[in-house]
N, CA, C and O atoms as CSV, one atom per row, in Angstrom:
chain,resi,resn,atom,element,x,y,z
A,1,UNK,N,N,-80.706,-28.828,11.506
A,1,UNK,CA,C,-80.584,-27.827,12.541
A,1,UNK,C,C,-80.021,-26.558,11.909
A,1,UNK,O,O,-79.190,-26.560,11.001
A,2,UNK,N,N,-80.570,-25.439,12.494
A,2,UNK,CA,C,-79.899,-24.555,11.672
A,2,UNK,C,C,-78.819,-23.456,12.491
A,2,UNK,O,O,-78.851,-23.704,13.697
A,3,UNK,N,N,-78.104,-22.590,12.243
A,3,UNK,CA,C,-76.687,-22.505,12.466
A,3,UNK,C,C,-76.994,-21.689,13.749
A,3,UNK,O,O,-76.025,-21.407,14.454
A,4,UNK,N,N,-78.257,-21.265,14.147
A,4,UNK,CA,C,-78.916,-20.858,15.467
A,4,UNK,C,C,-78.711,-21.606,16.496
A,4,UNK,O,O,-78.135,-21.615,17.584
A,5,UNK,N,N,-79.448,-22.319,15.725
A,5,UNK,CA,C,-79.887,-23.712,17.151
A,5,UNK,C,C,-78.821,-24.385,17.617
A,5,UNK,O,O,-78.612,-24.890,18.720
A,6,UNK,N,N,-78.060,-24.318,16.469
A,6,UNK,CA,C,-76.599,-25.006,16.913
A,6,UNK,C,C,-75.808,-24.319,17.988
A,6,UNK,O,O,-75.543,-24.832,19.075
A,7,UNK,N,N,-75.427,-23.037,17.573
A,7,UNK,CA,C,-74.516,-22.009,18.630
A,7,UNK,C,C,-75.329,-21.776,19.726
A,7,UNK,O,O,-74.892,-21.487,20.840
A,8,UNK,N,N,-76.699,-21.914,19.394
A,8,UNK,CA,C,-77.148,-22.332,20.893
A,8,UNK,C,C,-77.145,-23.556,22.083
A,8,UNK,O,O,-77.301,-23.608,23.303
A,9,UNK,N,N,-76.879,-24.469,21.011
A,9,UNK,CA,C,-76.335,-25.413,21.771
A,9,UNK,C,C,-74.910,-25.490,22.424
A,9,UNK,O,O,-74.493,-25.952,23.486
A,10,UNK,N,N,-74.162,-24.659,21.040
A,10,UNK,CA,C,-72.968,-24.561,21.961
A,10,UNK,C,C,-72.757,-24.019,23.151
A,10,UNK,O,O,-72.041,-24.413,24.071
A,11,UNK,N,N,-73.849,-22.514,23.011
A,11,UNK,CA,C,-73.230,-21.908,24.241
A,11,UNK,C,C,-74.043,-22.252,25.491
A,11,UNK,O,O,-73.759,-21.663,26.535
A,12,UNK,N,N,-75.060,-23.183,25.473
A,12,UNK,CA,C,-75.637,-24.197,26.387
A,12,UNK,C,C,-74.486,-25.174,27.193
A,12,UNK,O,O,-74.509,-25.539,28.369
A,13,UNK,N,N,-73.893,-25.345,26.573
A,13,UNK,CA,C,-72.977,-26.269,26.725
A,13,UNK,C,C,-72.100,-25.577,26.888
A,13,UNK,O,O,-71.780,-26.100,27.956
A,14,UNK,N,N,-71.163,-24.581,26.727
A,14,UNK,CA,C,-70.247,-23.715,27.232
A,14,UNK,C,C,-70.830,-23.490,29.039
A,14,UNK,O,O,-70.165,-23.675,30.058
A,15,UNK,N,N,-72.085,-23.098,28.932
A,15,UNK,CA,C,-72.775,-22.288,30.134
A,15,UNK,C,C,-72.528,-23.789,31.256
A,15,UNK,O,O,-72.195,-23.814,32.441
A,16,UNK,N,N,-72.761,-24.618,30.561
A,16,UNK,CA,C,-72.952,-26.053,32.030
A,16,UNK,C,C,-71.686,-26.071,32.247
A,16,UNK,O,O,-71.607,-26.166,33.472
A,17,UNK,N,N,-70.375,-26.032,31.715
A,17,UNK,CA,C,-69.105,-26.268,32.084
A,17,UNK,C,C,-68.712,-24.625,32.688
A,17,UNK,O,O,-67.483,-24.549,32.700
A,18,UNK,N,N,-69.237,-23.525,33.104
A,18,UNK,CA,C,-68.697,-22.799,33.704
A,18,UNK,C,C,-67.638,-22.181,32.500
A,18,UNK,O,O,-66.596,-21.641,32.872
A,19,UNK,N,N,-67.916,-22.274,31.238
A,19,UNK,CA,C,-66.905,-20.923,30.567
A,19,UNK,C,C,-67.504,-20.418,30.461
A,19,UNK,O,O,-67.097,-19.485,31.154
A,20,UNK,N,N,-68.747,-19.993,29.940
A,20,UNK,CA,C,-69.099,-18.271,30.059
A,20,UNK,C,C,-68.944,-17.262,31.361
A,20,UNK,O,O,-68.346,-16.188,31.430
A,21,UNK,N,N,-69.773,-18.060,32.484
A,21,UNK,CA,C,-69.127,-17.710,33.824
A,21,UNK,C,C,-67.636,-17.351,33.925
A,21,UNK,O,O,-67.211,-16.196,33.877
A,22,UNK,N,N,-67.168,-18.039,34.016
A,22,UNK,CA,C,-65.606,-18.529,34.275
A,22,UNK,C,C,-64.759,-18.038,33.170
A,22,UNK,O,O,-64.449,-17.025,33.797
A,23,UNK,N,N,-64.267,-17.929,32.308
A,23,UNK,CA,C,-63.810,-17.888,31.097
A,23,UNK,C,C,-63.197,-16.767,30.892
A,23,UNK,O,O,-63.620,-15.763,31.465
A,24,UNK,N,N,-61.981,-16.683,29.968
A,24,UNK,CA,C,-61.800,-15.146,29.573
A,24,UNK,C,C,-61.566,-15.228,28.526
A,24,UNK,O,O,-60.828,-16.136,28.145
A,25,UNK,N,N,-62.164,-14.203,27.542
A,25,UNK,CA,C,-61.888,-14.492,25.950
A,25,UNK,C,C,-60.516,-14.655,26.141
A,25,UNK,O,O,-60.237,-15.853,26.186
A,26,UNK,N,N,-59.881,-14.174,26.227
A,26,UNK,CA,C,-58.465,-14.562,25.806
A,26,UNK,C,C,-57.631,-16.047,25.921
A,26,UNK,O,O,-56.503,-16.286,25.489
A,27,UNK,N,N,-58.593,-17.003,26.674
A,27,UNK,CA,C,-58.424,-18.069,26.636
A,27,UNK,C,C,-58.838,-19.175,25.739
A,27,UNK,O,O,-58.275,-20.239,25.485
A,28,UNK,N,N,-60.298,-18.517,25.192
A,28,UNK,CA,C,-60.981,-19.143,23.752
A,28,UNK,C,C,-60.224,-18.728,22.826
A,28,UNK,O,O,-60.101,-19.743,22.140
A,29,UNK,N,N,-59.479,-17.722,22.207
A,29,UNK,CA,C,-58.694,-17.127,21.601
A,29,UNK,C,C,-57.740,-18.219,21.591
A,29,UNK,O,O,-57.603,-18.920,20.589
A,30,UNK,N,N,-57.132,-18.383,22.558
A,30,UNK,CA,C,-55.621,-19.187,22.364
A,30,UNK,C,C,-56.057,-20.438,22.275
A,30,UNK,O,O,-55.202,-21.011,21.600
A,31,UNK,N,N,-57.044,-21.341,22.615
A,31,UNK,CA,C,-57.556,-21.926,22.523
A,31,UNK,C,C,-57.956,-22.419,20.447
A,31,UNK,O,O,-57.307,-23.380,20.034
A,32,UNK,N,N,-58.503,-22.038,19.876
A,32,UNK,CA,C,-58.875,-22.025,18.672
A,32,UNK,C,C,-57.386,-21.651,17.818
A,32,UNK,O,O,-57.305,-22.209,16.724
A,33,UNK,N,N,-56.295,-20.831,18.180
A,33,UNK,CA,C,-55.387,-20.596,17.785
A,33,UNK,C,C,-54.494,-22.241,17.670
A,33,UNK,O,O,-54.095,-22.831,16.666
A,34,UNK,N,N,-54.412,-22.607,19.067
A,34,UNK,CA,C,-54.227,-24.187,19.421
A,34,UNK,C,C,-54.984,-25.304,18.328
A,34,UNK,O,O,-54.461,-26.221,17.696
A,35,UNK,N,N,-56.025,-24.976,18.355
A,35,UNK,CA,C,-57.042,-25.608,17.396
A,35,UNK,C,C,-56.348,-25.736,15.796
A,35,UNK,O,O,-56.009,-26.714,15.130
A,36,UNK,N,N,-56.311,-24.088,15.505
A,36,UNK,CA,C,-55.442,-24.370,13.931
A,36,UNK,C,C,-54.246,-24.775,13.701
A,36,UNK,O,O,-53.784,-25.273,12.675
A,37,UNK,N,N,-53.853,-24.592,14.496
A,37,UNK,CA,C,-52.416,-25.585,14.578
A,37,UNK,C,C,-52.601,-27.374,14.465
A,37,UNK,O,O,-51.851,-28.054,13.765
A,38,UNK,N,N,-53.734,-27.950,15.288
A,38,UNK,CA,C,-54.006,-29.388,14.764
A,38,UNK,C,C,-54.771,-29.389,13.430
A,38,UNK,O,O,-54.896,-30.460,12.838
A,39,UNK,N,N,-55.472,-27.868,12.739
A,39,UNK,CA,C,-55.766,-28.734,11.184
A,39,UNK,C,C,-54.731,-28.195,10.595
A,39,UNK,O,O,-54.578,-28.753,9.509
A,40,UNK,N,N,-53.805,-27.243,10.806
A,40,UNK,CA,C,-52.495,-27.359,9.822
A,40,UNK,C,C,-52.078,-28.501,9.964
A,40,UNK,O,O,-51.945,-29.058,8.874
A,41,UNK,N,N,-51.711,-29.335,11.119
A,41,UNK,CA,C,-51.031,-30.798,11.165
A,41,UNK,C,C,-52.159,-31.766,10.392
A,41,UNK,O,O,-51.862,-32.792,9.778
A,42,UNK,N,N,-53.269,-31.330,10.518
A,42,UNK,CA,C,-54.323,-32.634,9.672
A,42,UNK,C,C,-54.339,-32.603,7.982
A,42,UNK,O,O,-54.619,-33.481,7.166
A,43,UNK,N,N,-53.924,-31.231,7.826
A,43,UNK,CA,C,-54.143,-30.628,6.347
A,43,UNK,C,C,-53.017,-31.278,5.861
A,43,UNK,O,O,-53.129,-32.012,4.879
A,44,UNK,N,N,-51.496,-31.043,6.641
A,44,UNK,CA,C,-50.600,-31.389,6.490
A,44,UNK,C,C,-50.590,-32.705,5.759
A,44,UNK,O,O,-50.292,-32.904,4.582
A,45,UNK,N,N,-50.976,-33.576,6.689
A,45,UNK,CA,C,-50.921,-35.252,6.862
A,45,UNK,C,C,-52.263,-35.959,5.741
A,45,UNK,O,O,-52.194,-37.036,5.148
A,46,UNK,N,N,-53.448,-34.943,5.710
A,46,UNK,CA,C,-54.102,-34.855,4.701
A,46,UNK,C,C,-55.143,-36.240,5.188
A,46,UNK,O,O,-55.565,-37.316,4.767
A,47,UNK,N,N,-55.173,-35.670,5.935
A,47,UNK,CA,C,-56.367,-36.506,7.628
A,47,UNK,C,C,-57.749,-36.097,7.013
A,47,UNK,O,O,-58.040,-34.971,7.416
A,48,UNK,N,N,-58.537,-36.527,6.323
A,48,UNK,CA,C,-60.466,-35.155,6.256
A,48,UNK,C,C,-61.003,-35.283,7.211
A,48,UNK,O,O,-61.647,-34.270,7.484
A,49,UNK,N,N,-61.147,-36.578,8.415
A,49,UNK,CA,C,-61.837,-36.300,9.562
A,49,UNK,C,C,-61.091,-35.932,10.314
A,49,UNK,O,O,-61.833,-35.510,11.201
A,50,UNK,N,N,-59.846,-35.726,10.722
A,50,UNK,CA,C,-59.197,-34.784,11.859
A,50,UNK,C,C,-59.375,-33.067,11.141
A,50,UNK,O,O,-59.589,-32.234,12.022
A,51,UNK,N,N,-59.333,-32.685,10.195
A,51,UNK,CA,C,-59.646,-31.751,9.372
A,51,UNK,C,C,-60.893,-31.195,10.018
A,51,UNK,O,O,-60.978,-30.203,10.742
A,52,UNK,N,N,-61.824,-32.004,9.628
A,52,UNK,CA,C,-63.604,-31.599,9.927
A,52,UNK,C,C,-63.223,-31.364,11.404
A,52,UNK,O,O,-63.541,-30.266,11.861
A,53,UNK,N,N,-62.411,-32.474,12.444
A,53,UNK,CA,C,-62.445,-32.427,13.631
A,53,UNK,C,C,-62.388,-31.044,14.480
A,53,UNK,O,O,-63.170,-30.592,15.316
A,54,UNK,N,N,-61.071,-30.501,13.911
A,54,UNK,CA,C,-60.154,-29.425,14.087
A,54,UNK,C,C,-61.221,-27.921,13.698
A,54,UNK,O,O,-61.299,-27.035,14.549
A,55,UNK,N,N,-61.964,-27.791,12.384
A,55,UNK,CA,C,-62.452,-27.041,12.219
A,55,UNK,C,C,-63.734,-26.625,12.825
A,55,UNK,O,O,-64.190,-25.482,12.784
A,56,UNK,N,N,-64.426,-27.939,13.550
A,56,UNK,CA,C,-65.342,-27.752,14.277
A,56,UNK,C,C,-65.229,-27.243,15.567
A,56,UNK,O,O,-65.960,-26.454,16.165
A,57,UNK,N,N,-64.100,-27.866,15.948
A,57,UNK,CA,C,-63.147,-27.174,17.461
A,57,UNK,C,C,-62.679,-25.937,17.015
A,57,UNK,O,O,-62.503,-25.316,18.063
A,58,UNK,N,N,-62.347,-25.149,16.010
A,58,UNK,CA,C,-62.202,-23.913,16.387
A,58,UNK,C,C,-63.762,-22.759,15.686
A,58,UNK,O,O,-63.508,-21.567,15.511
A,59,UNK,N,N,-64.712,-23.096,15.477
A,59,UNK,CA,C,-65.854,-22.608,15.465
A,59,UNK,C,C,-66.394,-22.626,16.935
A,59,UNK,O,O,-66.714,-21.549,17.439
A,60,UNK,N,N,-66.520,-23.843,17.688
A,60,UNK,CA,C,-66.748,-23.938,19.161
A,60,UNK,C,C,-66.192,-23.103,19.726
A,60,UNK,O,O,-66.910,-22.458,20.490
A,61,UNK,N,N,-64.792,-22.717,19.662
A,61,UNK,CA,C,-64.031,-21.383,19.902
A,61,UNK,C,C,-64.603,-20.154,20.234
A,61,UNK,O,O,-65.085,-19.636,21.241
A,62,UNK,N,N,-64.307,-19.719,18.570
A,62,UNK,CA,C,-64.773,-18.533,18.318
A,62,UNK,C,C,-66.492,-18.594,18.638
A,62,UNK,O,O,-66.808,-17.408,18.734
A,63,UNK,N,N,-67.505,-19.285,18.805
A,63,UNK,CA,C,-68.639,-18.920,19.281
A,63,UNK,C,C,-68.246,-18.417,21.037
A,63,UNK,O,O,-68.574,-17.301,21.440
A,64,UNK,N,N,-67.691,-19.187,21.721
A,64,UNK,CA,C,-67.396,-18.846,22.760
A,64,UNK,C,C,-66.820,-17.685,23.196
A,64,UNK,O,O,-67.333,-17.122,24.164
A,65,UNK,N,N,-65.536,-17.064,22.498
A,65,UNK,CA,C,-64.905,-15.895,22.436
A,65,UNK,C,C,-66.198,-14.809,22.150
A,65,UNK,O,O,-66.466,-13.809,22.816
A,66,UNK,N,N,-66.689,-15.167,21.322
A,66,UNK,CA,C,-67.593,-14.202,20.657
A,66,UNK,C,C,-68.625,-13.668,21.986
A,66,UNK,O,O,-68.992,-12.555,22.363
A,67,UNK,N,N,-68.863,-15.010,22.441
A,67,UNK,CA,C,-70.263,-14.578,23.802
A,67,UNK,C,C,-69.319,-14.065,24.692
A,67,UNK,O,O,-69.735,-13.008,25.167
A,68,UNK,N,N,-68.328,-14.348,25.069
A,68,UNK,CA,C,-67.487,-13.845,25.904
A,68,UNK,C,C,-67.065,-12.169,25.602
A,68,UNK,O,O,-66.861,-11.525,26.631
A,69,UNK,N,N,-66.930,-11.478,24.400
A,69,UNK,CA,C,-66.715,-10.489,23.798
A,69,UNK,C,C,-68.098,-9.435,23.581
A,69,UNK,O,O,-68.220,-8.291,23.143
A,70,UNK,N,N,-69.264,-10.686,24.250
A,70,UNK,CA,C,-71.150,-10.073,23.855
A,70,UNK,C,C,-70.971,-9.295,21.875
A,70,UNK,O,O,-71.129,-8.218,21.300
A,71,UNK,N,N,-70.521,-10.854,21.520
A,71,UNK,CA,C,-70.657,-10.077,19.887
A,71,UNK,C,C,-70.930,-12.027,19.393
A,71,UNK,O,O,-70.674,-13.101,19.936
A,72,UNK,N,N,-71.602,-11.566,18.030
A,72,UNK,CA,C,-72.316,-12.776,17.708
A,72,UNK,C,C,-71.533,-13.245,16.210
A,72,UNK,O,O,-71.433,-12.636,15.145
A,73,UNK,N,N,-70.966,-14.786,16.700
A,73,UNK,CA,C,-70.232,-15.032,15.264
A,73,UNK,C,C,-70.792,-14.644,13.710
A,73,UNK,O,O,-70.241,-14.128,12.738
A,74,UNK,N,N,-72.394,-15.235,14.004
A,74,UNK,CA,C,-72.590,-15.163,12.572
A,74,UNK,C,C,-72.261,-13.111,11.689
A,74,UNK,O,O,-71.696,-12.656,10.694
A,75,UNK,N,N,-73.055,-12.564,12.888
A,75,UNK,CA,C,-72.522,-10.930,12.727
A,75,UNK,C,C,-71.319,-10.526,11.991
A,75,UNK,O,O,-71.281,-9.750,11.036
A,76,UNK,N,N,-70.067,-11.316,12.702
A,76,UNK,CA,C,-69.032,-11.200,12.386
A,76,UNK,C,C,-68.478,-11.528,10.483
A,76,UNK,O,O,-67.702,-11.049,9.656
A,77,UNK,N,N,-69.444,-12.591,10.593
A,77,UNK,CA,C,-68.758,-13.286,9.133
A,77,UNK,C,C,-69.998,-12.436,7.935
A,77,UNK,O,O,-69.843,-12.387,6.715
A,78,UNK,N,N,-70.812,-12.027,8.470
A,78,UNK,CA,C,-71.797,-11.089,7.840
A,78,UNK,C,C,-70.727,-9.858,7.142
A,78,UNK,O,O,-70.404,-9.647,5.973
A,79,UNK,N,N,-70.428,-9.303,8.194
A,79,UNK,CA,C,-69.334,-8.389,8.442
A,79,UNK,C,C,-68.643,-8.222,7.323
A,79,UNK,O,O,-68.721,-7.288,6.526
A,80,UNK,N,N,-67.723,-9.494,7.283
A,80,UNK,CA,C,-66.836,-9.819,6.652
A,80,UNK,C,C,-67.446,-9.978,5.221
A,80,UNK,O,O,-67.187,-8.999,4.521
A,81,UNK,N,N,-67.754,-10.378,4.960
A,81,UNK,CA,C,-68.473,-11.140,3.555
A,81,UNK,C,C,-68.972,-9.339,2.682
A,81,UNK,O,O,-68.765,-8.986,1.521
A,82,UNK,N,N,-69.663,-8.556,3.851
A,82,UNK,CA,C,-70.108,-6.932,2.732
A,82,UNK,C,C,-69.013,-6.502,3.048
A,82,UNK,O,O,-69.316,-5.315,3.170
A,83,UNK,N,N,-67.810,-6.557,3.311
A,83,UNK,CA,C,-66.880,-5.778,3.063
A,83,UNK,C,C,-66.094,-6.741,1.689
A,83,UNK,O,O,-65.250,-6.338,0.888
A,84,UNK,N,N,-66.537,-7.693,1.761
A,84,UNK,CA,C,-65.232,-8.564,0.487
A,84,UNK,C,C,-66.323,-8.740,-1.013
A,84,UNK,O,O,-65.883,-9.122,-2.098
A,85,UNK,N,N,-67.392,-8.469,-0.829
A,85,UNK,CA,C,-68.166,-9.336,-1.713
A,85,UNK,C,C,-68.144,-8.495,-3.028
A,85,UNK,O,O,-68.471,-8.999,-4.103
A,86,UNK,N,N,-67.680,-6.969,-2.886
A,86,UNK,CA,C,-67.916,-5.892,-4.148
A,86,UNK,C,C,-66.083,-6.133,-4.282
A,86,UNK,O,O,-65.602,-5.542,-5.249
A,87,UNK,N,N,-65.405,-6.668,-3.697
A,87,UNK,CA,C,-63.727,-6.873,-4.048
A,87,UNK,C,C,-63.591,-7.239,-5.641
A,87,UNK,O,O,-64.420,-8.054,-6.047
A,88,UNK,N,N,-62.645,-6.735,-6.591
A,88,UNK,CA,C,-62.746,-7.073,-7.817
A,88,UNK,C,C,-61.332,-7.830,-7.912
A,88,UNK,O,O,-60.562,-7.381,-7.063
A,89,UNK,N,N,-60.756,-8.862,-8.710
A,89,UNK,CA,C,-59.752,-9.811,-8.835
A,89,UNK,C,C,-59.759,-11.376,-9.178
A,89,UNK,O,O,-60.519,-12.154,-9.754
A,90,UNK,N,N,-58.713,-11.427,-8.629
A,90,UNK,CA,C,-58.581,-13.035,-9.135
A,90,UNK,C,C,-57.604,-13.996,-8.306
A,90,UNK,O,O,-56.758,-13.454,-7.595
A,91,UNK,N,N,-57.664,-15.179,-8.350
A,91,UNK,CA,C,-56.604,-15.958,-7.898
A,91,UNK,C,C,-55.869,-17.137,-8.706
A,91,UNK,O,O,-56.130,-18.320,-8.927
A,92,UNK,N,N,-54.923,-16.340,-9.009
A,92,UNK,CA,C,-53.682,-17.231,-9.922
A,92,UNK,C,C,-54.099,-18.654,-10.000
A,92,UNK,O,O,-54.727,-19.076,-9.029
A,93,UNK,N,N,-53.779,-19.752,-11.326
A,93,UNK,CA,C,-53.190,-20.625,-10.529
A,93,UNK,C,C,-51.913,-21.397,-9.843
A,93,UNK,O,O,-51.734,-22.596,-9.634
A,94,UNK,N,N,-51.086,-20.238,-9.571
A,94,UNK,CA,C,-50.362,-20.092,-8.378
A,94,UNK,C,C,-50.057,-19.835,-6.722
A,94,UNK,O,O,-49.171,-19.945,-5.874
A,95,UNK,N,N,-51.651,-19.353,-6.936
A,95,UNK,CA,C,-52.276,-19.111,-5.415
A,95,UNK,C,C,-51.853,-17.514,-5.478
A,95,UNK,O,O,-51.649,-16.967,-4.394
A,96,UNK,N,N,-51.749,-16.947,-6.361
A,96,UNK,CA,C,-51.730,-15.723,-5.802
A,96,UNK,C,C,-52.978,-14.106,-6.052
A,96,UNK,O,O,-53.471,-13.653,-7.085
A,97,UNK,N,N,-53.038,-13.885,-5.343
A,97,UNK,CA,C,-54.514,-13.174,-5.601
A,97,UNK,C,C,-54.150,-11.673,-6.454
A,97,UNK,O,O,-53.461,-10.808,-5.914
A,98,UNK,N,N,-54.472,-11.579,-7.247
A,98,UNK,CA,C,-54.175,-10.208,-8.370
A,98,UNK,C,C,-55.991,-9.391,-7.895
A,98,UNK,O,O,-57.105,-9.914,-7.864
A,99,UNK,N,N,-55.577,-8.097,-7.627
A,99,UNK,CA,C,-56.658,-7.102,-7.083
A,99,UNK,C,C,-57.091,-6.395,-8.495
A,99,UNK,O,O,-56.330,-6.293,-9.457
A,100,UNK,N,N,-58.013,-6.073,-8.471
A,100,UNK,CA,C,-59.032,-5.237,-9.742
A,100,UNK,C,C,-59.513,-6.405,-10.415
A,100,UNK,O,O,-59.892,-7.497,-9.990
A,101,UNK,N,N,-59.353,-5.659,-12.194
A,101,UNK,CA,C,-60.211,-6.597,-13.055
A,101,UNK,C,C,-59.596,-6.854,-14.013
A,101,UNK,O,O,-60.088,-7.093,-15.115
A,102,UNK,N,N,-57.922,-6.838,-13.616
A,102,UNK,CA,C,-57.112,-8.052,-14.140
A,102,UNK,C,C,-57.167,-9.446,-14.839
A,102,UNK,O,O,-57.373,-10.472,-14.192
A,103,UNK,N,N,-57.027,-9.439,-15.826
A,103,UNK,CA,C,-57.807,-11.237,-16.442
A,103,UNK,C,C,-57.307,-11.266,-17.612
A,103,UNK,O,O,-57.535,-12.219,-18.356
């Protein structure tokens, strides 16, 4: 299936339960916020299917917020990706990210 057909299913399924109707982004919002809080506790505990669980529940989210907002996830991460993809740097292995062409 491809990542279409899917968010169309989601928001099929959003639409029969009355959140798109009904709904206010700001409730998918806190909602998915709620969400990362159970895969910090799964990441934590080091759970991979409460992990997958958690991350799929807050994509369901944000597709919802998104129709609720009339803006389209994948758009968003499009978005995101040409603004980061010409970024020059690195990441420690300390976890810390050094900017330019540092090396």
């Amino acid at each position: 299936m491809t990542y279409e057909q899917l968010e169309e299913r989601i928001l099929e399924w959003a639409d029969a339960r009355g959140i798109l109707k009904n709904g206010k982004s700001n409730s998918q919002l806190l909602k998915a916020i709620s969400e990362m809080g159970e895969l910090a506790d799964a990441h934590a505990k080091n759970q991979p299917e409460e992990i997958k669980d958690a991350i799929g529940d807050i994509i369901v989210c944000l597709v919802n917020y998104c129709a609720l907002q009339d803006i389209k996830l994948l758009d968003c991460l499009d978005g995101a990706y040409n603004v980061i993809k010409d970024r020059k740097g690195y990441l420690t292995k300390d976890g810390v990210f050094i900017k330019g062409n540092y090396r």
